[in-house]
C-alpha positions in Angstrom: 113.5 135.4 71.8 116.4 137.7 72.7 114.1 139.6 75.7 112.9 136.2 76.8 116.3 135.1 76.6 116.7 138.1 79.2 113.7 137.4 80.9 114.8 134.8 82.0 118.6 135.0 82.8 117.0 138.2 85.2 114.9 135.8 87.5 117.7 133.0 87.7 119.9 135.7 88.8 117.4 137.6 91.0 116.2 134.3 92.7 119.9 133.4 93.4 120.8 136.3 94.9 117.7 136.0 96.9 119.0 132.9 98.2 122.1 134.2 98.8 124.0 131.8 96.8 126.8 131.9 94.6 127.4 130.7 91.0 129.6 128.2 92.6 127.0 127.5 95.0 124.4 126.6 92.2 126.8 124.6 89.8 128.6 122.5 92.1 131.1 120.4 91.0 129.8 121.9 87.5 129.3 118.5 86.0 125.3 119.8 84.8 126.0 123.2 84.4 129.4 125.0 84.5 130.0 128.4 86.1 130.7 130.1 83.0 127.4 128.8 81.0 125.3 130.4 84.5 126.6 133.8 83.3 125.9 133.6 79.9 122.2 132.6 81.1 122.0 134.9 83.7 123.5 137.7 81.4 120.8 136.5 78.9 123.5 135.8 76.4 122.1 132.1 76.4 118.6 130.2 76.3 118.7 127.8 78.8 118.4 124.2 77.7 115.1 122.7 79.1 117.0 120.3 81.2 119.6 123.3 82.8 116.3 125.0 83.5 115.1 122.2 85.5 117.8 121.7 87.4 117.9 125.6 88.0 114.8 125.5 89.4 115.5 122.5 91.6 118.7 123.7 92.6 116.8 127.3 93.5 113.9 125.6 95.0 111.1 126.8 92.7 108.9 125.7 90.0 110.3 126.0 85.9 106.9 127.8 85.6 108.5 130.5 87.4 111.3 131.0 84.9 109.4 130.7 81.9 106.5 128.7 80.3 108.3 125.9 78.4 105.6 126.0 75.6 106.9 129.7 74.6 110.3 128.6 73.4 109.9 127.7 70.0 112.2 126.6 67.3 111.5 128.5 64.0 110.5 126.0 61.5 112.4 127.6 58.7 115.5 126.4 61.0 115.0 123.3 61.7 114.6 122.9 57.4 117.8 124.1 57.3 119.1 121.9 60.2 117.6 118.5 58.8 119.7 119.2 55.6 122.9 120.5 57.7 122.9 117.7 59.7 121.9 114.8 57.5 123.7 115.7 54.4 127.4 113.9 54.5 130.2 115.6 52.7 132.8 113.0 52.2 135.4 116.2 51.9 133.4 117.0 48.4 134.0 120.9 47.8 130.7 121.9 46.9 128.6 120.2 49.5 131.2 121.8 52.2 130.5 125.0 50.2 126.6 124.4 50.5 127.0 123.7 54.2 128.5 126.5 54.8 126.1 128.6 52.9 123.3 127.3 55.1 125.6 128.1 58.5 125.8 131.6 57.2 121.6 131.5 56.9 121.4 130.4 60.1 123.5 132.3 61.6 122.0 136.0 59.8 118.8 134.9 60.2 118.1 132.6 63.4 120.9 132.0 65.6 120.1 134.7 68.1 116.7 133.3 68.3 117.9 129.6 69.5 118.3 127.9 72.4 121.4 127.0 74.0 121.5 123.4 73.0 120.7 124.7 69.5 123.4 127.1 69.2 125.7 124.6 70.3 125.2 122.5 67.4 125.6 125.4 64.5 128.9 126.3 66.7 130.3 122.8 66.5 129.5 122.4 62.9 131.3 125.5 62.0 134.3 124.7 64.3 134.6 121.5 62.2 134.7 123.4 58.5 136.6 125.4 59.8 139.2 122.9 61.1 139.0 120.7 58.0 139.3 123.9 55.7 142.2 125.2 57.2 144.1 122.0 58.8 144.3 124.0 62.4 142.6 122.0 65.1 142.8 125.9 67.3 139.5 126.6 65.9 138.0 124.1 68.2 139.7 125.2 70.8 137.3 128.0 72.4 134.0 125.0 72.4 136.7 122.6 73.9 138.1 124.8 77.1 134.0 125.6 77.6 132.4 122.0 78.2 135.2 119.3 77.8 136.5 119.3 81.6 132.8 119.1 82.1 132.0 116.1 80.1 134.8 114.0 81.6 133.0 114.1 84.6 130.5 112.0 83.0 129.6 108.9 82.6 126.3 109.4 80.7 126.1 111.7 77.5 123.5 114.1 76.4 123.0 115.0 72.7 125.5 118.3 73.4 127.9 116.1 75.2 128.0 113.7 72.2 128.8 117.2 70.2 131.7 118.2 72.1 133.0 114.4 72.0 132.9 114.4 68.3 135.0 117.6 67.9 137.4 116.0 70.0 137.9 113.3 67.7 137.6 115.0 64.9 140.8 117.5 66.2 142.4 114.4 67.3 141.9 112.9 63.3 142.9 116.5 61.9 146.1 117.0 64.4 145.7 117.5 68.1 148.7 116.3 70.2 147.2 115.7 72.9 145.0 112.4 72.7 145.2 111.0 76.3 141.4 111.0 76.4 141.1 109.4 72.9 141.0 106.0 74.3 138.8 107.1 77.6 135.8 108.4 75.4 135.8 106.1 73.0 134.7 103.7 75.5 132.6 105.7 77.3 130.4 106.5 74.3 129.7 102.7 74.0 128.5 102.1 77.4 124.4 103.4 78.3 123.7 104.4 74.2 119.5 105.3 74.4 118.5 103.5 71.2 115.1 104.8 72.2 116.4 109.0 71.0 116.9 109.6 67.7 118.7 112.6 68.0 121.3 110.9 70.4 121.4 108.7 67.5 122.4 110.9 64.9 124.8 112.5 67.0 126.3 108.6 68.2 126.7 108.5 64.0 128.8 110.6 63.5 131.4 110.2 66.0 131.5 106.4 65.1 132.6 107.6 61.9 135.1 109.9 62.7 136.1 107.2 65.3 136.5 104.3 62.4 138.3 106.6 60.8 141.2 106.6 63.0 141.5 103.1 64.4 143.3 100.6 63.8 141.2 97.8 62.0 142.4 95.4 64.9 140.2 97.6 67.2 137.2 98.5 64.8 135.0 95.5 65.0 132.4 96.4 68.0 132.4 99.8 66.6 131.3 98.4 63.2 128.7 96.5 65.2 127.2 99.3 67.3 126.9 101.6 64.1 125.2 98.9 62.1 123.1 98.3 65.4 122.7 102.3 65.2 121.8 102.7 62.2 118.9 99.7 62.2 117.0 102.5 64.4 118.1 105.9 62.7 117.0 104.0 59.2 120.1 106.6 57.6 120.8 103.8 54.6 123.2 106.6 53.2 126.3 105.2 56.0 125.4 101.2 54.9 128.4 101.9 52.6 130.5 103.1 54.8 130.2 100.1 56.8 130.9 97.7 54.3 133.8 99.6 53.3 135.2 99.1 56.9 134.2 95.5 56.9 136.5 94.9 54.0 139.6 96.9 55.7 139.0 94.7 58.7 138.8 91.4 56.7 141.7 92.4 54.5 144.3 93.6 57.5 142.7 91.4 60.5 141.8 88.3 58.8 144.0 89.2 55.5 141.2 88.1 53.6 141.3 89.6 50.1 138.7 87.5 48.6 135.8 88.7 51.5 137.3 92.4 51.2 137.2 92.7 47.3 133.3 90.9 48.2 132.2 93.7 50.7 134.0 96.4 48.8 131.9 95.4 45.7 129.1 96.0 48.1 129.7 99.1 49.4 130.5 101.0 46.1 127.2 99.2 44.6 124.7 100.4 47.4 126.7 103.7 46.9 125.5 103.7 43.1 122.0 102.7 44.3 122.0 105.6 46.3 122.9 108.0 43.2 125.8 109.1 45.4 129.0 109.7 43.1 130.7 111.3 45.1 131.0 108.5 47.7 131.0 105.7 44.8 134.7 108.0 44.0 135.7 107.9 47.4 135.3 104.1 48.0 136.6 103.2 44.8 139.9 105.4 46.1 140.2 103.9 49.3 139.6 100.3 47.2 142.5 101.2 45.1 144.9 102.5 48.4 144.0 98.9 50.0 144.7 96.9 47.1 
Protein backbone atom coordinates (compact mmCIF):
# COMPACT_ATOMS: atom_id res chain seq x y z
CA UNK A 1 0.00 0.00 0.00
CA UNK A 2 2.80 2.52 0.79
CA UNK A 3 4.27 2.37 -3.14
CA UNK A 4 0.65 2.43 -4.37
CA UNK A 5 0.13 5.15 -2.08
CA UNK A 6 3.14 6.67 -4.15
CA UNK A 7 1.99 5.42 -7.22
CA UNK A 8 -0.46 7.38 -7.18
CA UNK A 9 0.39 10.71 -5.51
CA UNK A 10 3.25 10.61 -8.66
CA UNK A 11 0.49 10.62 -11.58
CA UNK A 12 -1.82 13.32 -9.74
CA UNK A 13 1.18 15.40 -9.58
CA UNK A 14 2.61 14.52 -12.95
CA UNK A 15 -0.84 15.07 -14.70
CA UNK A 16 -1.11 18.42 -12.96
CA UNK A 17 1.83 19.77 -13.86
CA UNK A 18 1.05 18.59 -17.28
CA UNK A 19 -1.81 20.79 -17.23
CA UNK A 20 -0.01 23.39 -15.92
CA UNK A 21 -2.06 23.99 -12.98
CA UNK A 22 -1.60 24.78 -9.58
CA UNK A 23 -2.59 23.13 -6.25
CA UNK A 24 -4.73 26.19 -5.89
CA UNK A 25 -5.90 25.68 -9.33
CA UNK A 26 -7.11 22.02 -8.57
CA UNK A 27 -8.76 22.68 -5.01
CA UNK A 28 -10.56 25.72 -5.57
CA UNK A 29 -12.23 27.27 -2.94
CA UNK A 30 -10.91 23.90 -1.13
CA UNK A 31 -14.35 23.00 0.17
CA UNK A 32 -13.64 18.97 -1.54
CA UNK A 33 -10.22 18.95 -1.12
CA UNK A 34 -7.86 21.35 0.68
CA UNK A 35 -4.44 22.43 -0.57
CA UNK A 36 -2.66 20.86 2.12
CA UNK A 37 -4.37 17.24 1.81
CA UNK A 38 -3.16 17.58 -2.37
CA UNK A 39 0.36 17.47 -0.93
CA UNK A 40 0.10 14.86 1.29
CA UNK A 41 -1.46 12.80 -1.71
CA UNK A 42 0.77 14.00 -4.21
CA UNK A 43 3.75 13.45 -1.72
CA UNK A 44 2.19 9.91 -1.24
CA UNK A 45 1.99 10.60 2.40
CA UNK A 46 -1.86 9.91 1.97
CA UNK A 47 -4.31 7.35 0.07
CA UNK A 48 -6.69 9.21 -1.53
CA UNK A 49 -10.29 8.73 -0.52
CA UNK A 50 -12.34 7.17 -3.45
CA UNK A 51 -14.41 10.23 -3.79
CA UNK A 52 -11.06 12.88 -3.72
CA UNK A 53 -9.86 10.56 -6.46
CA UNK A 54 -12.89 11.20 -8.41
CA UNK A 55 -12.94 14.46 -8.28
CA UNK A 56 -9.10 14.50 -9.15
CA UNK A 57 -9.68 13.01 -12.07
CA UNK A 58 -12.57 15.20 -13.07
CA UNK A 59 -10.88 18.11 -12.04
CA UNK A 60 -7.59 16.86 -14.29
CA UNK A 61 -9.82 15.68 -17.04
CA UNK A 62 -9.05 11.96 -17.03
CA UNK A 63 -10.42 8.68 -16.11
CA UNK A 64 -9.89 7.28 -12.10
CA UNK A 65 -8.60 4.22 -14.11
CA UNK A 66 -5.70 6.25 -14.85
CA UNK A 67 -4.77 6.82 -11.19
CA UNK A 68 -5.30 3.51 -9.93
CA UNK A 69 -7.72 0.52 -10.26
CA UNK A 70 -10.23 1.14 -7.37
CA UNK A 71 -10.50 -2.71 -6.81
CA UNK A 72 -6.67 -2.83 -5.60
CA UNK A 73 -7.20 -0.76 -2.46
CA UNK A 74 -8.10 -3.03 0.01
CA UNK A 75 -8.86 -2.82 3.69
CA UNK A 76 -6.98 -5.58 5.67
CA UNK A 77 -9.65 -7.56 7.32
CA UNK A 78 -7.74 -8.01 10.52
CA UNK A 79 -8.47 -4.02 10.72
CA UNK A 80 -11.55 -3.63 10.17
CA UNK A 81 -12.02 -6.55 13.37
CA UNK A 82 -10.28 -4.31 15.23
CA UNK A 83 -12.30 -1.21 13.91
CA UNK A 84 -15.86 -2.79 14.47
CA UNK A 85 -14.82 -3.19 18.22
CA UNK A 86 -13.11 0.39 18.41
CA UNK A 87 -15.91 2.00 17.06
CA UNK A 88 -18.91 0.15 18.54
CA UNK A 89 -17.73 -0.45 21.89
CA UNK A 90 -18.89 2.67 24.31
CA UNK A 91 -16.73 3.57 27.22
CA UNK A 92 -18.86 5.60 29.49
CA UNK A 93 -15.33 7.11 30.97
CA UNK A 94 -14.80 3.27 32.39
CA UNK A 95 -10.89 2.96 32.86
CA UNK A 96 -10.40 -0.33 31.47
CA UNK A 97 -12.39 -0.15 28.29
CA UNK A 98 -10.43 3.31 27.61
CA UNK A 99 -7.43 1.17 28.42
CA UNK A 100 -8.59 -1.57 25.92
CA UNK A 101 -9.27 1.10 23.33
CA UNK A 102 -6.24 2.25 23.47
CA UNK A 103 -4.55 -0.95 23.25
CA UNK A 104 -6.30 -1.68 20.00
CA UNK A 105 -5.17 2.08 18.59
CA UNK A 106 -1.63 1.08 19.36
CA UNK A 107 -2.41 -2.40 17.14
CA UNK A 108 -3.54 -0.42 14.54
CA UNK A 109 -1.41 1.88 14.39
CA UNK A 110 2.03 -0.86 14.56
CA UNK A 111 0.52 -2.96 12.47
CA UNK A 112 -1.90 -1.29 9.76
CA UNK A 113 -2.13 2.31 9.79
CA UNK A 114 0.37 2.97 7.03
CA UNK A 115 -1.49 0.58 4.90
CA UNK A 116 -4.97 2.68 5.16
CA UNK A 117 -6.58 4.92 3.21
CA UNK A 118 -7.02 8.46 3.88
CA UNK A 119 -10.60 8.40 5.16
CA UNK A 120 -9.43 5.43 7.29
CA UNK A 121 -6.63 7.08 8.93
CA UNK A 122 -8.66 9.88 9.70
CA UNK A 123 -10.88 7.90 11.95
CA UNK A 124 -7.86 6.14 14.12
CA UNK A 125 -6.46 9.96 14.31
CA UNK A 126 -9.70 11.29 15.63
CA UNK A 127 -10.20 8.48 18.09
CA UNK A 128 -6.84 9.04 19.56
CA UNK A 129 -7.19 12.83 19.63
CA UNK A 130 -10.31 12.20 21.78
CA UNK A 131 -8.35 9.73 24.60
CA UNK A 132 -6.12 11.83 24.48
CA UNK A 133 -8.19 14.93 25.31
CA UNK A 134 -10.38 13.10 27.83
CA UNK A 135 -7.19 11.54 29.56
CA UNK A 136 -5.48 14.64 29.96
CA UNK A 137 -8.31 17.45 30.18
CA UNK A 138 -6.36 19.57 27.32
CA UNK A 139 -8.59 20.19 24.29
CA UNK A 140 -4.77 21.17 22.32
CA UNK A 141 -4.61 17.64 21.32
CA UNK A 142 -7.33 18.15 18.87
CA UNK A 143 -5.91 20.99 17.77
CA UNK A 144 -3.54 19.78 14.70
CA UNK A 145 -7.06 17.59 13.03
CA UNK A 146 -9.06 20.88 13.68
CA UNK A 147 -6.70 23.72 11.80
CA UNK A 148 -6.51 20.71 8.91
CA UNK A 149 -10.28 20.26 7.77
CA UNK A 150 -12.55 22.45 10.09
CA UNK A 151 -12.41 25.82 7.88
CA UNK A 152 -13.19 23.31 5.27
CA UNK A 153 -16.21 21.73 6.61
CA UNK A 154 -17.85 25.17 7.36
CA UNK A 155 -18.12 25.56 3.90
CA UNK A 156 -20.55 22.86 3.88
CA UNK A 157 -23.71 22.29 3.92
CA UNK A 158 -23.71 18.53 3.40
CA UNK A 159 -21.44 16.09 5.64
CA UNK A 160 -19.45 13.07 4.66
CA UNK A 161 -18.59 10.31 7.15
CA UNK A 162 -15.01 12.35 7.80
CA UNK A 163 -16.81 15.54 8.00
CA UNK A 164 -19.16 14.11 10.71
CA UNK A 165 -15.57 13.08 12.41
CA UNK A 166 -14.15 16.39 12.60
CA UNK A 167 -17.63 17.81 13.79
CA UNK A 168 -17.66 15.42 16.68
CA UNK A 169 -14.16 16.43 17.94
CA UNK A 170 -15.36 19.84 17.89
CA UNK A 171 -18.00 19.10 20.25
CA UNK A 172 -16.30 16.95 22.17
CA UNK A 173 -13.31 19.93 22.77
CA UNK A 174 -16.14 22.20 23.24
CA UNK A 175 -17.70 19.56 26.27
CA UNK A 176 -13.97 19.07 27.56
CA UNK A 177 -13.04 23.04 27.54
CA UNK A 178 -12.64 24.92 24.30
CA UNK A 179 -13.32 28.71 24.60
CA UNK A 180 -14.17 29.24 21.60
CA UNK A 181 -17.84 27.82 20.71
CA UNK A 182 -19.15 30.28 18.14
CA UNK A 183 -19.78 27.41 15.72
CA UNK A 184 -21.33 25.21 18.47
CA UNK A 185 -24.78 26.48 17.71
CA UNK A 186 -24.02 26.55 13.65
CA UNK A 187 -23.16 22.72 13.42
CA UNK A 188 -25.44 21.49 15.57
CA UNK A 189 -28.02 22.51 13.25
CA UNK A 190 -26.34 21.76 10.31
CA UNK A 191 -25.92 18.06 11.27
CA UNK A 192 -29.75 17.77 11.47
CA UNK A 193 -30.53 18.99 8.06
CA UNK A 194 -29.92 16.22 4.72
CA UNK A 195 -28.97 13.04 7.52
CA UNK A 196 -28.79 9.72 4.69
CA UNK A 197 -30.70 7.26 6.77
CA UNK A 198 -29.94 5.06 3.80
CA UNK A 199 -25.60 4.84 5.16
CA UNK A 200 -24.86 3.11 7.95
CA UNK A 201 -21.63 4.41 8.49
CA UNK A 202 -22.94 8.05 8.31
CA UNK A 203 -25.08 6.61 10.92
CA UNK A 204 -22.70 5.50 13.37
CA UNK A 205 -20.78 8.47 13.02
CA UNK A 206 -24.37 10.84 13.34
CA UNK A 207 -24.42 8.68 16.93
CA UNK A 208 -21.95 9.75 18.36
CA UNK A 209 -22.00 13.31 17.99
CA UNK A 210 -25.80 13.30 19.12
CA UNK A 211 -24.35 12.03 22.28
CA UNK A 212 -21.68 14.24 22.92
CA UNK A 213 -24.26 16.94 21.76
CA UNK A 214 -26.98 15.77 24.52
CA UNK A 215 -24.43 15.97 26.71
CA UNK A 216 -24.07 19.55 26.64
CA UNK A 217 -27.42 21.05 26.09
CA UNK A 218 -29.59 22.43 27.93
CA UNK A 219 -32.71 19.97 28.39
CA UNK A 220 -34.95 22.95 27.03
CA UNK A 221 -33.15 22.39 23.71
CA UNK A 222 -32.68 18.50 23.63
CA UNK A 223 -36.00 17.27 22.52
CA UNK A 224 -35.49 16.95 18.49
CA UNK A 225 -32.11 15.72 19.19
CA UNK A 226 -33.66 12.88 21.35
CA UNK A 227 -35.93 12.33 18.47
CA UNK A 228 -33.46 12.12 15.62
CA UNK A 229 -31.16 9.65 17.64
CA UNK A 230 -34.08 7.39 18.47
CA UNK A 231 -35.10 7.88 14.69
CA UNK A 232 -31.11 7.01 14.16
CA UNK A 233 -30.91 4.34 15.96
CA UNK A 234 -34.29 2.48 14.54
CA UNK A 235 -31.80 1.99 11.36
CA UNK A 236 -28.34 1.42 12.98
CA UNK A 237 -30.28 -1.39 15.32
CA UNK A 238 -27.23 -0.17 18.18
CA UNK A 239 -29.92 -1.14 21.24
CA UNK A 240 -26.75 -0.51 23.47
CA UNK A 241 -27.68 3.79 23.32
CA UNK A 242 -31.69 2.88 24.09
CA UNK A 243 -30.59 3.76 27.63
CA UNK A 244 -29.10 6.57 27.07
CA UNK A 245 -32.07 7.94 25.62
CA UNK A 246 -34.31 7.25 28.23
CA UNK A 247 -31.96 8.63 30.56
CA UNK A 248 -32.32 12.00 28.57
CA UNK A 249 -36.00 11.61 28.38
CA UNK A 250 -36.28 11.74 32.09
CA UNK A 251 -33.79 14.95 32.41
CA UNK A 252 -36.09 16.60 29.98
CA UNK A 253 -39.33 15.61 31.72
CA UNK A 254 -37.90 16.41 35.11
CA UNK A 255 -36.35 20.14 34.28
CA UNK A 256 -38.81 20.94 31.14
CA UNK A 257 -42.01 19.57 32.22
CA UNK A 258 -40.75 19.17 36.06
CA UNK A 259 -42.17 15.96 36.01
CA UNK A 260 -40.64 13.69 38.69
CA UNK A 261 -43.12 10.98 38.46
CA UNK A 262 -42.43 10.39 34.39
CA UNK A 263 -38.55 10.90 35.09
CA UNK A 264 -38.28 8.41 38.10
CA UNK A 265 -40.59 6.15 35.19
CA UNK A 266 -38.08 6.54 32.29
CA UNK A 267 -35.04 6.45 34.59
CA UNK A 268 -36.40 3.04 35.85
CA UNK A 269 -36.27 2.20 32.24
CA UNK A 270 -33.07 3.07 31.25
CA UNK A 271 -31.03 1.50 34.13
CA UNK A 272 -33.31 -1.75 33.50
CA UNK A 273 -32.54 -2.16 29.64
CA UNK A 274 -28.95 -1.32 30.89
CA UNK A 275 -29.16 -4.53 33.19
CA UNK A 276 -30.70 -6.41 30.20
CA UNK A 277 -27.82 -5.51 28.34
CA UNK A 278 -25.34 -7.02 31.10
CA UNK A 279 -23.81 -3.57 31.04
CA UNK A 280 -22.65 -2.57 34.64
CA UNK A 281 -20.85 -0.14 33.95
CA UNK A 282 -23.56 1.98 32.39
CA UNK A 283 -26.30 0.48 34.99
CA UNK A 284 -23.44 2.63 37.56
CA UNK A 285 -23.48 5.57 35.55
CA UNK A 286 -27.23 6.03 35.22
CA UNK A 287 -27.96 5.15 38.62
CA UNK A 288 -25.27 8.34 39.35
CA UNK A 289 -26.75 10.70 37.23
CA UNK A 290 -30.32 9.34 38.87
CA UNK A 291 -29.03 10.22 42.11
CA UNK A 292 -27.37 13.99 40.84
CA UNK A 293 -31.12 14.61 39.45
CA UNK A 294 -32.96 13.61 42.36
Amino acid sequence: MKDLKKEIGKKIKSTRLDRKSTQADICDDETELTIRQLARIENGQAMPTVPKLIYLAKKLNVEVQYFVDIDKIEIPKDYLRLKKELVDSPTYADRERIERKQAILEEIGECYYDLLPEDEQLLIDVIQARLDIYNSSDVRYGFALLEEYFQQILKKTIYTVNDLLIIELYFFCCAVGLEDKRYFQELADKVMLDIDYRDKEYLTQLEKILLVLLAQLEEKCTLKYIQTFEDVIDKTRHVYYKPLIYMFKAKYMLHVEKSKEKSEELYGKAITFAELLDDEVLVQRLLEEKKNDF
